[in-house]
TORBA-883619 format. One line per field, with one value per residue (C-alpha): residue in three letters; x, y, z; residue number from 0. Coordinates in nm, 3 decimals, padded with zeros to 5 digits. Each point is the difference from the previous one (the first is absolute). Layout:
TORBA-883619
lumvo: ala ...
east: X ...
north: Y ...
up: Z ...
midren: NUM ...
//
This chain:
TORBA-883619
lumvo: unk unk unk unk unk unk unk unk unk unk unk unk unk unk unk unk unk unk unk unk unk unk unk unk unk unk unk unk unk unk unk unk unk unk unk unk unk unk unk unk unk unk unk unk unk unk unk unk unk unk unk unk unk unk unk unk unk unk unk unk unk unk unk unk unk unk unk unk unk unk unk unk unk unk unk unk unk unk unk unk unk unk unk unk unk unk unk unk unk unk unk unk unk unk unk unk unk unk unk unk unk unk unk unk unk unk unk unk unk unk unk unk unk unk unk unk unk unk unk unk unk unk unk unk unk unk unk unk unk unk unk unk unk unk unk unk unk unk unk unk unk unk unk unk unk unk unk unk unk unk unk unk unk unk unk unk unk unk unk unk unk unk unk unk unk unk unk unk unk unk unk unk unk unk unk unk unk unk unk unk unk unk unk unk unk unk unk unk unk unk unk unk unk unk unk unk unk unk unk unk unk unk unk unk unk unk unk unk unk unk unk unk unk unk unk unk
east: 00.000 00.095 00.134 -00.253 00.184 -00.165 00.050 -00.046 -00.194 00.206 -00.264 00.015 00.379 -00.026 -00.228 00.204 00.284 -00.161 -00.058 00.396 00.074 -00.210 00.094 00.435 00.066 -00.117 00.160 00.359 00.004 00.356 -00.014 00.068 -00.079 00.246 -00.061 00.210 00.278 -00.022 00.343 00.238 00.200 -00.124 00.212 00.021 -00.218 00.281 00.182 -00.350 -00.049 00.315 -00.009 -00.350 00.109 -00.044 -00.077 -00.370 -00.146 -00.389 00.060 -00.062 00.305 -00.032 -00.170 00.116 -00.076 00.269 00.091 -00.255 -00.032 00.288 -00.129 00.072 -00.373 -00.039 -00.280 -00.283 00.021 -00.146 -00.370 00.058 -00.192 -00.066 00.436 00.122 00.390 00.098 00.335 00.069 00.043 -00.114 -00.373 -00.177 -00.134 -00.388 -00.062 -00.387 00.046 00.224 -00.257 -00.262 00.215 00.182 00.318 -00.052 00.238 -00.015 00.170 -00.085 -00.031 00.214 00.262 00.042 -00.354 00.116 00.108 -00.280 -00.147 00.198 -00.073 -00.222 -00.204 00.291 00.270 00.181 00.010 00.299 -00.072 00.332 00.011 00.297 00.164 00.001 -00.283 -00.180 -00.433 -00.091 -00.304 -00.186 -00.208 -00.341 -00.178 -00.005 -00.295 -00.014 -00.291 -00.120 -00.030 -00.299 00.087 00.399 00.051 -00.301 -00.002 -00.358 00.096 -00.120 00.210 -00.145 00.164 00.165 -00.066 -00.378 -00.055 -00.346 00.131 00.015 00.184 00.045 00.395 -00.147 -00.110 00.291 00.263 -00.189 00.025 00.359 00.173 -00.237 -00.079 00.245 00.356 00.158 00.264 -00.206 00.217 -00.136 00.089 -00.259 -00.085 00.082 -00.210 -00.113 00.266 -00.091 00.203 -00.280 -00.232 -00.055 00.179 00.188 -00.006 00.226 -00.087 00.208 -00.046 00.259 00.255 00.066 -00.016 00.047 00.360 00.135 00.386 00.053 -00.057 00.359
north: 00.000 00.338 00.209 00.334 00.335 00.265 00.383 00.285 00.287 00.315 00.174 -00.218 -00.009 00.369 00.041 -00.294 00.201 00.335 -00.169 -00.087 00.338 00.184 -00.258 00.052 00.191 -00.291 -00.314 00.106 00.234 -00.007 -00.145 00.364 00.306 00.264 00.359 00.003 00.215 00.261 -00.061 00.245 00.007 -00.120 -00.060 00.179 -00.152 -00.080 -00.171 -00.208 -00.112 -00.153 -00.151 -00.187 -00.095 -00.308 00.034 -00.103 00.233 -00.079 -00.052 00.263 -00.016 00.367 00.271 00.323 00.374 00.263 00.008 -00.258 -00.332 -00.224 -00.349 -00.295 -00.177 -00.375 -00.182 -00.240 -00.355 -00.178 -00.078 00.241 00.280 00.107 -00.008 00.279 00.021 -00.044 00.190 00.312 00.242 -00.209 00.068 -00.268 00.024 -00.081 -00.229 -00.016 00.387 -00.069 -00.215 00.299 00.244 00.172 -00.020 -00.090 -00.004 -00.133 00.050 -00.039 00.261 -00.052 -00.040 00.166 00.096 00.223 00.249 -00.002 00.249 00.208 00.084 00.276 00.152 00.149 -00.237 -00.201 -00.353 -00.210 -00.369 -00.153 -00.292 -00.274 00.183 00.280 00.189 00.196 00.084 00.313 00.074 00.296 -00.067 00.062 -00.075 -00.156 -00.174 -00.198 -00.221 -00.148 -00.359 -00.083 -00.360 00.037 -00.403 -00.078 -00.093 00.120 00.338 00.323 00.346 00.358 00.261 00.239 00.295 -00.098 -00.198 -00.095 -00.176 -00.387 -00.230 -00.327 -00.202 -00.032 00.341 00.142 -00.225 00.159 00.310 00.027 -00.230 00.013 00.316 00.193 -00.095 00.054 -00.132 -00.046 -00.011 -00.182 -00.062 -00.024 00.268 -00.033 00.090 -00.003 -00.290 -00.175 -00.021 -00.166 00.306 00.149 -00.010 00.266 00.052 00.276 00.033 00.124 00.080 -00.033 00.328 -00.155 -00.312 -00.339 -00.062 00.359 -00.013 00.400 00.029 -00.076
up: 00.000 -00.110 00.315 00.002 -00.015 00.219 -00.209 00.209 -00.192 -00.056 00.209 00.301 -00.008 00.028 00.262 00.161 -00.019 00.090 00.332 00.043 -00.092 00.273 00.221 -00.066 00.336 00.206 -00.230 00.133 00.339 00.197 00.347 00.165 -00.261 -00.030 -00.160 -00.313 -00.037 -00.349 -00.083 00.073 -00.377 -00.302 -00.319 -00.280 -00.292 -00.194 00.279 00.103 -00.371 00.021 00.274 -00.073 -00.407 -00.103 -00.391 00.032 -00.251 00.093 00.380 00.249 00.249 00.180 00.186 00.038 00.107 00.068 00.302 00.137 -00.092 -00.220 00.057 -00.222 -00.119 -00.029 -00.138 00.137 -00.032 -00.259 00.140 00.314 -00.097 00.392 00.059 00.153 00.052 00.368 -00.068 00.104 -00.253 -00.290 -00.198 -00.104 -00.380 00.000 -00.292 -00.001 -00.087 -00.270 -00.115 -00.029 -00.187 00.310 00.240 00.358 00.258 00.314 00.379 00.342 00.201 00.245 -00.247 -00.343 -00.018 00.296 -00.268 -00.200 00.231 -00.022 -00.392 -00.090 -00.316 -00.234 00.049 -00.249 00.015 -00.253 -00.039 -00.097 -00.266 -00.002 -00.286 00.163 -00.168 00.176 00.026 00.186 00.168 00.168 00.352 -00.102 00.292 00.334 00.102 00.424 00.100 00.337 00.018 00.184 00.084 -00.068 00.005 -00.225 -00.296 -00.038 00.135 -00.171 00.033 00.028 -00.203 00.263 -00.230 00.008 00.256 -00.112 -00.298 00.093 -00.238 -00.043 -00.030 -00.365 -00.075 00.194 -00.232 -00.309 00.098 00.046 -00.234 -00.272 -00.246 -00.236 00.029 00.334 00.323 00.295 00.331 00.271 00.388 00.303 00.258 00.348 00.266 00.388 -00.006 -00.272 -00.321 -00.237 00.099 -00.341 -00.331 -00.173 -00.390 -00.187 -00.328 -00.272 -00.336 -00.320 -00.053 -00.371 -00.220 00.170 -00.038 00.029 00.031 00.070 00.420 00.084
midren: 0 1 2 3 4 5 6 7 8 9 10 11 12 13 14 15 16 17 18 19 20 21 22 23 24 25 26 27 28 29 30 31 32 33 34 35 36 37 38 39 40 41 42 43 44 45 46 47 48 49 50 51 52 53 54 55 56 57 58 59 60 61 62 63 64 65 66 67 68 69 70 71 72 73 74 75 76 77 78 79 80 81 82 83 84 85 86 87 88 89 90 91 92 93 94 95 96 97 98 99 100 101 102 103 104 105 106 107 108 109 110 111 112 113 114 115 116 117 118 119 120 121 122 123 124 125 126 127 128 129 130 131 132 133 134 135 136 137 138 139 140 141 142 143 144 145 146 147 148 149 150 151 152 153 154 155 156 157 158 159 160 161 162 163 164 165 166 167 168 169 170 171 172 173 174 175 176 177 178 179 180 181 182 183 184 185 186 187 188 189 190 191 192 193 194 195 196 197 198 199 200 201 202 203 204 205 206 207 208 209 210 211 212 213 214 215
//
């Protein structure tokens, strides 16, 4: 007899994964959390391009922004769409977003995602390729949201800008890694103790082409 092969629609997988995703803070938490330190110098672009190289012409391999952030990014695990790096100072590429048209990037908050906080409307945002070409972006927008159940997977997040809009994990992955091409940043909120309180979204929009080679 014929062993039966079970395929997931593309429309559960995502809401699948949308659940993972709101759920990233609480998959890896540290035994005792730490505040992050913003580190104190950050390399030149040049220097950090180098550094992260690897020839990879279609892989993401960096993060950076002046004076800020210069992290190296990895990617997910085949079939691990919910993996979030548990290094510090590493960002974890979100492939369900590459999926949809968009760049997500991953980090806990009480490691790189620490940073991610720190970024406000108007800055500039270079995602570093293993060739060493470079894709800037602009932040657009930056968007946090109260968990109501924070270890649910059936929990729904109010808008903190309008806190009578209630969204589902579903509506919530839509609405930030879906739409006109874009890098979504994401980390989790901490709060009253708890670091899976809320999630934190910086959106940011293209400065040029995909591919752009002229930020260094």
């Amino acid at each position: 007899m014929a062993s039966r092969i079970q395929v997931t629609h593309p429309k559960n997988r995502i809401f699948s994964t949308a659940l993972l995703l709101v759920l990233a803070c609480a998959l890896v938490l540290p035994t005792q959390a730490f505040a992050k330190e913003i580190p104190g110098a950050v390399p030149s672009l040049p220097a950090f391009i180098e550094s992260i190289k690897d020839d990879n012409a279609d892989t993401l391999r960096g993060i950076y922004v002046e004076g800020q952030i210069a992290f190296p990014i990895v990617q997910q695990p085949y079939g691990s769409p919910g993996y979030v790096s548990p290094e510090d100072s590493v960002v974890t590429q979100f492939s369900i977003a590459t999926e949809v048209g968009n760049i997500g990037l991953l980090a806990h908050n009480h490691l790189a995602g620490a940073t991610f906080s720190q970024l406000k409307q108007g800055d500039t945002i270079i995602l570093v390729y293993g060739d060493g070409h470079t894709q800037g972006f602009v932040v657009d927008n930056i968007q946090q949201y109260k968990a109501t159940d924070p270890l649910s997977p059936y929990s729904h997040f109010i808008d903190l800008a309008d806190e009578e809009k209630l969204l589902s994990a579903l509506d919530l992955f839509n609405k930030v890694y879906r739409g006109d091409y874009h890098l979504t940043l994401q980390t989790c909120i901490e709060n009253e103790g708890n670091l899976s309180w809320g999630r934190l979204f910086i959106i940011a929009k293209p400065i040029s082409n995909k591919n752009s080679n002229n930020l260094q």
